[in-house]
PAZALUM-686316 format. One record per residue (C-alpha): x, y negated, z negated. Coordinates in steps of 0.25 Angstrom, whole numbers, padded with zeros to 4 digits, always signed. Last residue first. Example, Ala and Ser with C-alpha at 12.3 -4.5 7.8 and 13.67 -1.06 7.14 Angstrom:
BEGIN
+0055+0004-0029;+0049+0018-0031;
END
This chain:
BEGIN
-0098-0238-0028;-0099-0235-0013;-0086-0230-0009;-0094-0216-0005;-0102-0221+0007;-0090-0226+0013;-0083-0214+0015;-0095-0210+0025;-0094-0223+0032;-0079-0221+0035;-0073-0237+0035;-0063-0236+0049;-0053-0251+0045;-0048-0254+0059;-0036-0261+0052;-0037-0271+0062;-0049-0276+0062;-0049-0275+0047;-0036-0283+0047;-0042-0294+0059;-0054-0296+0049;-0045-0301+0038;-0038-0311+0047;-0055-0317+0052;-0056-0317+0037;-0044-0325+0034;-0046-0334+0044;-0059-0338+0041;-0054-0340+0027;-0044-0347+0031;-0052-0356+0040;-0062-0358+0028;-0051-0362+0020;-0044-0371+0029;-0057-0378+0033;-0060-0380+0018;-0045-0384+0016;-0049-0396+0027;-0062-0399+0019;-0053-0402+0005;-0044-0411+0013;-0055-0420+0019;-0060-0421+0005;-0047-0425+0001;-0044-0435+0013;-0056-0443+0010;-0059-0456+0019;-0052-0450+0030;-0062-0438+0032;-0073-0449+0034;-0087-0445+0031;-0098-0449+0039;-0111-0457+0035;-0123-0453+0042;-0133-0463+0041;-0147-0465+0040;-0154-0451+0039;-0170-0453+0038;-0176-0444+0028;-0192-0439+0024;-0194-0430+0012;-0205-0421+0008;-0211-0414-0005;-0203-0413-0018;-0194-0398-0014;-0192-0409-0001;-0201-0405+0013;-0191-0412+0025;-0192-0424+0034;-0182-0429+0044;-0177-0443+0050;-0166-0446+0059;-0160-0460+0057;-0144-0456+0058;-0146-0439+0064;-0150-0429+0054;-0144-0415+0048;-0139-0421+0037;-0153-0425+0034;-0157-0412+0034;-0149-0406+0026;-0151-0415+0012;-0166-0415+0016;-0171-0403+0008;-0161-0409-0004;-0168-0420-0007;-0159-0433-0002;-0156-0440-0016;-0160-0455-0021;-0152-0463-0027;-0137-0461-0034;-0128-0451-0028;-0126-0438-0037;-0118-0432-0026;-0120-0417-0027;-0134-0416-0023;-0130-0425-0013;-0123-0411-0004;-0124-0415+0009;-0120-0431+0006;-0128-0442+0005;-0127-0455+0008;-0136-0457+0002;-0151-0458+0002;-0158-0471+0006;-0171-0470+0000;-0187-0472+0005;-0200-0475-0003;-0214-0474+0005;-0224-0484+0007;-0227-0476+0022;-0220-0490+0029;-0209-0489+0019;-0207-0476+0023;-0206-0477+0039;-0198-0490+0036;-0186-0481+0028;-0188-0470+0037;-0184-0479+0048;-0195-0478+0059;-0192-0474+0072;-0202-0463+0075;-0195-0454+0070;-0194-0461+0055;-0210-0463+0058;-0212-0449+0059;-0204-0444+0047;-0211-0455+0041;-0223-0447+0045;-0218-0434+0042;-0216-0438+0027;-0230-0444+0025;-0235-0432+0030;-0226-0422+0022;-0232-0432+0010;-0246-0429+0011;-0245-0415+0017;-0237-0411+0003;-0246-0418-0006;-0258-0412+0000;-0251-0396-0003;-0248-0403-0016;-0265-0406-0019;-0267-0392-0012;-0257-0384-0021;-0263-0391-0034;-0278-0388-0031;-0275-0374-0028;-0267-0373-0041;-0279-0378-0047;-0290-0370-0039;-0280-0357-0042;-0292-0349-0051;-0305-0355-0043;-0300-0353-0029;-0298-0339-0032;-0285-0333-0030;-0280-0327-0016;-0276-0313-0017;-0261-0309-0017;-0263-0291-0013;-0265-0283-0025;-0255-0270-0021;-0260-0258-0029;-0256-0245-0035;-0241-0244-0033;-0233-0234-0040;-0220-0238-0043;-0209-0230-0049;-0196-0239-0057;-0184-0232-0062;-0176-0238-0071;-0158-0244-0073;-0167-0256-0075;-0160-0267-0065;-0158-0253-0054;-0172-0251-0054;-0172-0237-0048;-0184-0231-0040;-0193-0221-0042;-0205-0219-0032;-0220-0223-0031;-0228-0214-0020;-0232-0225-0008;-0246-0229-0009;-0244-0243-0011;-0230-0246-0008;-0218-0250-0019;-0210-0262-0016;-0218-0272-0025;-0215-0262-0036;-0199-0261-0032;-0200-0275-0031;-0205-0277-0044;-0197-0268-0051;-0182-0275-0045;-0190-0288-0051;-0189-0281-0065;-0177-0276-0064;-0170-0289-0071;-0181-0290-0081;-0179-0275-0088;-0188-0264-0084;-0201-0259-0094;-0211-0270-0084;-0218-0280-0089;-0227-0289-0078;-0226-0302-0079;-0237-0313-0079;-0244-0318-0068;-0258-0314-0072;-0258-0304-0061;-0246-0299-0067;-0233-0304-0065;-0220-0296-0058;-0218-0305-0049;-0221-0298-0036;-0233-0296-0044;-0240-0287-0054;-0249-0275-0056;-0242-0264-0066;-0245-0252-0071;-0235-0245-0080;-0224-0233-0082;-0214-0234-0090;-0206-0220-0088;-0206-0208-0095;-0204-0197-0086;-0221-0191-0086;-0227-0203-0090;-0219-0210-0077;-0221-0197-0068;-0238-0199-0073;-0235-0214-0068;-0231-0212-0055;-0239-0202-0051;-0234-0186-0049;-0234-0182-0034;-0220-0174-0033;-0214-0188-0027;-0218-0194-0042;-0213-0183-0049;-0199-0181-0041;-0196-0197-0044;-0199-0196-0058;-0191-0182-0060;-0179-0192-0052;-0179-0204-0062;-0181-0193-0074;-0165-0193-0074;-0163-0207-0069;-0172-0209-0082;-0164-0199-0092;-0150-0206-0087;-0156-0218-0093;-0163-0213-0104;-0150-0207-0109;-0144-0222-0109;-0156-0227-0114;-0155-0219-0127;-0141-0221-0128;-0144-0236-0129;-0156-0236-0138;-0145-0227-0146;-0133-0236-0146;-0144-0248-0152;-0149-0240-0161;-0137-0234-0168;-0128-0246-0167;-0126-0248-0182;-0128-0235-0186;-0117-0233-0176;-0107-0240-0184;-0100-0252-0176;-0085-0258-0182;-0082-0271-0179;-0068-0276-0174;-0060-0286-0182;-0056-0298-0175;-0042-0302-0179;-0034-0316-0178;-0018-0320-0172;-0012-0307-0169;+0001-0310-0162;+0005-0304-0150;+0021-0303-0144;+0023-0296-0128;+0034-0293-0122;+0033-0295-0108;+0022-0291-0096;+0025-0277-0093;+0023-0275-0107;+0031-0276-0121;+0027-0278-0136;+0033-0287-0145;+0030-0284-0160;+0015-0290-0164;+0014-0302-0172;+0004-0301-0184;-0005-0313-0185;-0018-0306-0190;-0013-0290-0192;-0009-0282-0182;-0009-0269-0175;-0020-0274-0164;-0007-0283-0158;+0002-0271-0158;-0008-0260-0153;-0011-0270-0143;+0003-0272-0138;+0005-0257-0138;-0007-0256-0130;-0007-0266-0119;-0020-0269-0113;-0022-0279-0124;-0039-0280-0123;-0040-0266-0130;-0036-0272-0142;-0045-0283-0142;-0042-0299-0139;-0046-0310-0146;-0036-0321-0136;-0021-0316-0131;-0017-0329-0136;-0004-0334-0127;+0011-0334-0128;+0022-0335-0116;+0035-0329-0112;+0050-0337-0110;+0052-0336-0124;+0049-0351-0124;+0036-0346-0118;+0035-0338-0131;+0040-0348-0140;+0031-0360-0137;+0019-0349-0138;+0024-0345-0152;+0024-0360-0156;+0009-0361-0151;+0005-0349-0158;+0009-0354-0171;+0010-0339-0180;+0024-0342-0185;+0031-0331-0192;+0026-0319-0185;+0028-0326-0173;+0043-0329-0172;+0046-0315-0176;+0035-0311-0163;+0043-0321-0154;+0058-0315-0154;+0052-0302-0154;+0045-0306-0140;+0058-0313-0134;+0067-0301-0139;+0058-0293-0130;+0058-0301-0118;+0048-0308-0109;+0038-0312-0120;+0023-0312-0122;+0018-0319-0135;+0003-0316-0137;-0007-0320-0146;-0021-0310-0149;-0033-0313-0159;-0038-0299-0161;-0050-0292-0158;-0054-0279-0165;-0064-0272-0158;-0078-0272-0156;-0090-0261-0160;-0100-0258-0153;-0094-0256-0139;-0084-0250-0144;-0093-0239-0152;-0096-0233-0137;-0093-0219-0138;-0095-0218-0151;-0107-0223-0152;-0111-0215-0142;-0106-0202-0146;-0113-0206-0161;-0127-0208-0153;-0126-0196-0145;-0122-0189-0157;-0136-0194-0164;-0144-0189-0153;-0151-0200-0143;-0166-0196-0136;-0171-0201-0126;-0187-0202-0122;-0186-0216-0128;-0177-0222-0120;-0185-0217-0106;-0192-0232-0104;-0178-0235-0106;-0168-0229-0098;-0179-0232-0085;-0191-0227-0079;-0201-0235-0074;-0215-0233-0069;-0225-0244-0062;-0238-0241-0058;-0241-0252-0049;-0250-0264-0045;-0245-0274-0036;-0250-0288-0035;-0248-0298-0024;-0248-0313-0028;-0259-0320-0031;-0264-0329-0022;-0266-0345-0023;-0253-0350-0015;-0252-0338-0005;-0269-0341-0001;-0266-0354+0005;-0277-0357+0012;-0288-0351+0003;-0284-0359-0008;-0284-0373+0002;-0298-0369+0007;-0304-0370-0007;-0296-0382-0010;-0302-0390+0002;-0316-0383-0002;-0315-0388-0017;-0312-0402-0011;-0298-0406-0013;-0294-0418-0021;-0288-0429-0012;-0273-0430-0012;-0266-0436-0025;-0253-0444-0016;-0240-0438-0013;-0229-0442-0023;-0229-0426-0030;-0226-0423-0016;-0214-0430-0015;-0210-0440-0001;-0195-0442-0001;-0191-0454+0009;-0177-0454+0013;-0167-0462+0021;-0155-0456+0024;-0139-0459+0021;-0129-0447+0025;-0115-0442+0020;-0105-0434+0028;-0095-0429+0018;-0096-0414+0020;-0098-0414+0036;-0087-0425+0037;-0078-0417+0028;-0080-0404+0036;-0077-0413+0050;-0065-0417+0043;-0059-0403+0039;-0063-0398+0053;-0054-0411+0062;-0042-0409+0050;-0043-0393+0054;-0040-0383+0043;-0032-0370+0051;-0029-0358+0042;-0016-0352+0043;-0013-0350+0029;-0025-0342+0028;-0019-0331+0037;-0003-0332+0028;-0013-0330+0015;-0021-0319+0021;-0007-0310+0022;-0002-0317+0008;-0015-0315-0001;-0015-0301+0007;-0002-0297+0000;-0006-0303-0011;-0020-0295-0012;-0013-0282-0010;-0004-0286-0023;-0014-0287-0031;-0022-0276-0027;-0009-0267-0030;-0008-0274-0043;-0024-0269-0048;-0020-0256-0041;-0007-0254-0051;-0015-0259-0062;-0027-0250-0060;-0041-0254-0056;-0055-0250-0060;-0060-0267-0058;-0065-0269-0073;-0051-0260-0078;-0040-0268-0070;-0048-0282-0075;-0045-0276-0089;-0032-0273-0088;-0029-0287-0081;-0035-0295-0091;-0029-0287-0103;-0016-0289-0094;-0018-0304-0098;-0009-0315-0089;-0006-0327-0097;-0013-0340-0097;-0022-0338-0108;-0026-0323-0103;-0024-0323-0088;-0028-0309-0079;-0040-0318-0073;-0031-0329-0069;-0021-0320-0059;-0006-0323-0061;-0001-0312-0070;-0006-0304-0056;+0001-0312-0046;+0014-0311-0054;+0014-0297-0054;+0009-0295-0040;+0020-0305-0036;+0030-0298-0043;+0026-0284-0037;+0029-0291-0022;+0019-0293-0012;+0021-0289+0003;+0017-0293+0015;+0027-0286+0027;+0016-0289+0038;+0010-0276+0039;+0010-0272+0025;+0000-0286+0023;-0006-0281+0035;-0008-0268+0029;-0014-0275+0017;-0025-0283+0024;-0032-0271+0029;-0031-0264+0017;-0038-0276+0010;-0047-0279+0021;-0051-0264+0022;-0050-0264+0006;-0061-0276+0006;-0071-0269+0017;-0071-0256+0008;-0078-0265-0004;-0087-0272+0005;-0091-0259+0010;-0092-0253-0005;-0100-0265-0010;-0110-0265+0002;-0110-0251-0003;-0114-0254-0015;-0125-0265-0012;-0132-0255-0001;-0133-0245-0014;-0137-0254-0024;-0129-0263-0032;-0136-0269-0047;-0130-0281-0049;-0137-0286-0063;-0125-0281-0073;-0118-0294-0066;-0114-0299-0050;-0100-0301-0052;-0096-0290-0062;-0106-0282-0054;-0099-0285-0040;-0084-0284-0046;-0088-0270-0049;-0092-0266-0035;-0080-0272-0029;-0072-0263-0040;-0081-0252-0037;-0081-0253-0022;-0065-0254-0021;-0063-0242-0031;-0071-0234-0018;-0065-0237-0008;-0052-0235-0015;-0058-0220-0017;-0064-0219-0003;-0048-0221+0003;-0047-0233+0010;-0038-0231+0022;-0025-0239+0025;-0018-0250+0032;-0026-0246+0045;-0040-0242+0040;-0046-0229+0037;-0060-0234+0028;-0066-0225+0018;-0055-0214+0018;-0058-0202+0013;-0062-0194+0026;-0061-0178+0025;-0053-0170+0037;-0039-0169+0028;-0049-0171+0012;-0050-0155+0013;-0036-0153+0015;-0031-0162+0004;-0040-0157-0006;-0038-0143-0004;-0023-0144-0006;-0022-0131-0014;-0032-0125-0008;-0026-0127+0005;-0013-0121+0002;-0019-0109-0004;-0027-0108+0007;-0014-0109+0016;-0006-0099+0008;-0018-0089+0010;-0017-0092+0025;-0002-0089+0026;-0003-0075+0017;-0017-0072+0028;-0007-0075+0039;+0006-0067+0034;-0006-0057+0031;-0009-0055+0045;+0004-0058+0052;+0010-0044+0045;+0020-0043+0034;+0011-0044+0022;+0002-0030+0029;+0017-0023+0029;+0018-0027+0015;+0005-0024+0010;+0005-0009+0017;+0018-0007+0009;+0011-0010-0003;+0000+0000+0000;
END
């Protein structure tokens, strides 16, 4: 038998099946690699470099991040929002990698030094004028980023600070643009003005009942009640469930342990520093301080030292990212001086000027409160539990409010407007907070008569919302007898208005026909002004006299010398004539000329620099893969 192996081991057949077990074992090994060879990863292959889906995807978060920092606990980003967010997150590393090979490309480099420099430079990082690694450490965590990424960003932004730099540089700011933008800016303009207000329009005659009667049923929209919907409305959210939850007592204690920093605080401490360059410099120092505590003559030595002094401010211990000096400065008593401590930055001396003590919590103390909150946490993962029991009971058949008995949610009938009010105009409750309430009433002014009702989120509540339509009320046109004063009212206005419009047109008539404004008013017995000169922005003038109403400030720049117009006015109608046009000179004010010729420049660099930027992407032919793309959403 064994020599039956060895003569079978020596033929092609199990030379080839010895070869394709060592390749199986080869492959298993590597399995990874050679299922990833025919697999896309890449979100966008580019010249310069492809955008792997896990950069893709860091970028989206950060940008995602900065929007709800930005916009407030209130931005609440759909679907469409996020992957707006993700496109617009991929478009910026294109330009980025775009921009960074043509840096490579043209020898543009940025030394460690000037990294270093720029970022003990930046405003945000400073603490009383001195750069705050605390500030830095915690910038790094808000945005999930490392150091060594943080600096490699900084360094990319240099480079193309100084490729887009030399494009800008180039910008052209024309004399003959600069002044023709001064000219526009500083034209002013004198017209004649005649304002004719409704509440100065004569008492017109009183209205017969028949007159009034006609006027109501002229103008239904003014005397109608709004529509009215009437619906069974059911809501399921964390607390309409709160109740059906239950917390055990190790629940509670897990938690409170869990999360006793956020009841309790920390020790703060009064923090000054003395950072020097050497060692000797920084022992040196300390003796000093320990026998005088003035601040003032410490800060004379320190920079004397050739290194500087600064409050730290009421700091915590977590707030000094380095530990050994931490350790240091929390070990001791009010006015101790700690040893010199190094870091990459120097040596560094603190002095303990006041203590804080921390408080202590018990959890008798915040029993209640931690348990309400347990209790709507489980209730929340309860209703987007029952969420999908709700939505099978109602397409099995089951109505709307026999599923809400059934599943515990606040169910209730409701017939209301777009506003929310009732038929007597005041609100309707509702078991949601007031920010979701108007994302309610669209969804029931959304829902269809007839159409089976169906869950929906409310992402303001963190709830559920179902609505079964019963009834749409139609607006209706109320009974003379209950609006007759409000009918009375709008009529008596509406006569007002025509009074005084014709009034207007008429001397807008008269002007036209040759007429000054000024004569065509005095002839109706009516006052005139001269306004101005006016600029296009009077509002910000504060010139004595009259003022042109805002609905005419447009216009009016818009006519030739002696051309009339008319327009409606917020108080009823107004009626100008411009009289001159008064032209600014360029020469008469070099500085303001000066100010619009770097406008120019900047507008022309900006324009510029976009139309360089879109040359990159041109050229580095960026190909985005649309299926890589659905997973960079954040």
């Amino acid at each position: 038998m064994i020599t039956w192996f060895r003569r079978l081991a020596q033929t092609w057949v199990a030379k080839a099946l010895f070869v394709l077990l060592i390749l199986s074992f080869g492959i298993w090994g590597i399995e990874d690699v050679v299922r990833n060879i025919w697999r896309e990863t890449a979100v966008v292959r580019m010249e310069g470099g492809n955008i792997e889906l896990p950069e893709a995807q860091v970028a989206a978060r950060r940008e995602l991040q900065r929007l709800q920092r930005q916009l407030g606990p209130a931005f609440e980003p759909d679907e469409a929002i996020r992957n707006a967010i993700a496109r617009q997150a991929v478009e910026g590393l294109i330009g980025e990698r775009a921009q960074r090979h043509e840096a490579q490309r043209m020898g543009v480099a940025t030394p460690d030094s000037a990294v270093r420099d720029y970022v003990l430079a930046i405003p945000s990082f400073q603490l009383g004028g001195q750069f705050s690694r605390a500030i830095l450490d915690t910038f790094l965590r808000q945005n999930d980023m490392t150091e060594a990424q943080f600096l490699q960003i900084v360094r990319d932004d240099l480079e193309r600070i100084q490729l887009v730099g030399a494009v800008r540089a180039g910008a052209p700011s024309p004399a003959s643009l600069a002044n023709a933008i001064f000219r526009f800016e500083r034209e002013r303009r004198v017209a004649r003005l005649v304002e004719l207000p409704l509440l100065e329009a004569p008492e017109p005659d009183p209205p017969s009942d028949a007159v009034l009667a006609r006027f109501h049923a002229n103008n239904p929209e003014r005397f109608s009640t709004p529509e009215l919907r009437e619906a069974v409305v059911a809501i399921l959210s964390a607390e309409t469930l709160a109740d059906q939850v239950e917390v055990e007592e190790a629940e509670l204690r897990a938690a409170f342990e869990s999360r006793r920093a956020s009841f309790e605080t920390p020790e703060r401490r009064d923090l000054q520093q003395a950072l020097l360059p050497t060692e000797e410099a920084a022992r040196s120092l300390a003796a000093a301080w320990r026998g005088n505590a003035d601040f003032a003559a410490l800060q004379g030595a320190a920079t004397a030292a050739g290194g500087a002094a600064l409050a730290l401010g009421n700091l915590t211990r977590a707030d000094l990212p380095i530990e050994p000096l931490a350790g240091a400065a929390f070990a001791l008593p009010v006015g101790g001086v700690t040893d010199p401590v190094q870091s990459p930055f120097g040596w560094h001396v603190v002095r303990v000027a006041a203590i804080t003590a921390g408080t202590q919590a018990r959890l008798e103390d915040v029993a209640d409160r931690l348990r309400q909150d347990l209790a709507l946490e489980k209730a929340a993962d309860l209703a987007f539990e029952r969420a999908n029991r709700v939505e099978d009971a109602i397409a099995g058949g089951a109505d709307l409010a026999e599923a809400a008995r059934r599943y515990g949610m606040a169910v209730g009938t409701v017939k209301l407007d777009a506003q929310g009010n009732d038929e007597t105009g005041a609100p309707v409750p509702f078991p949601v907070a007031q920010a979701a309430r108007p994302e309610l009433l669209r969804a029931i002014f959304a829902a269809e008569p007839g159409r089976a009702p169906r869950l929906q989120e409310l992402r303001q509540a963190d709830a559920f919302v179902a609505v079964d339509l019963r009834a749409v009320v139609p607006p209706a046109l109320k009974p003379f007898e209950s609006v007759e004063a409000d009918v009375r009212l709008a009529y008596a206005t509406d006569a007002r208005r025509r009074f005084q419009e014709e009034r207007a047109a008429a001397l807008l008539a008269a002007v036209r026909g040759g007429q000054t404004l000024e004569a065509a008013a005095a002839a109706a017995g009516l006052p005139s002004d001269r306004v101005g000169p006016f600029g296009r922005q009077p509002e910000a003038e504060a010139a004595p006299g009259p003022a042109l109403p805002r609905e005419l400030l447009p216009v009016v720049f818009g006519l030739r010398v002696n051309e009339p117009t008319m327009v409606p006015t917020a108080r009823g109608f107004a009626v100008a004539q411009l009289l001159e046009i008064v032209a600014a000179d360029p020469a008469a004010d070099a500085a303001a000329v000066e100010n619009a010729r770097r406008s120019v420049q900047a507008q022309a660099a900006d324009d510029i620099e976009a139309q360089f930027l879109a040359a990159l992407r041109r050229r580095a032919e960026p190909r985005i893969s649309p299926a890589m793309m659905q997973q960079v959403a954040p």
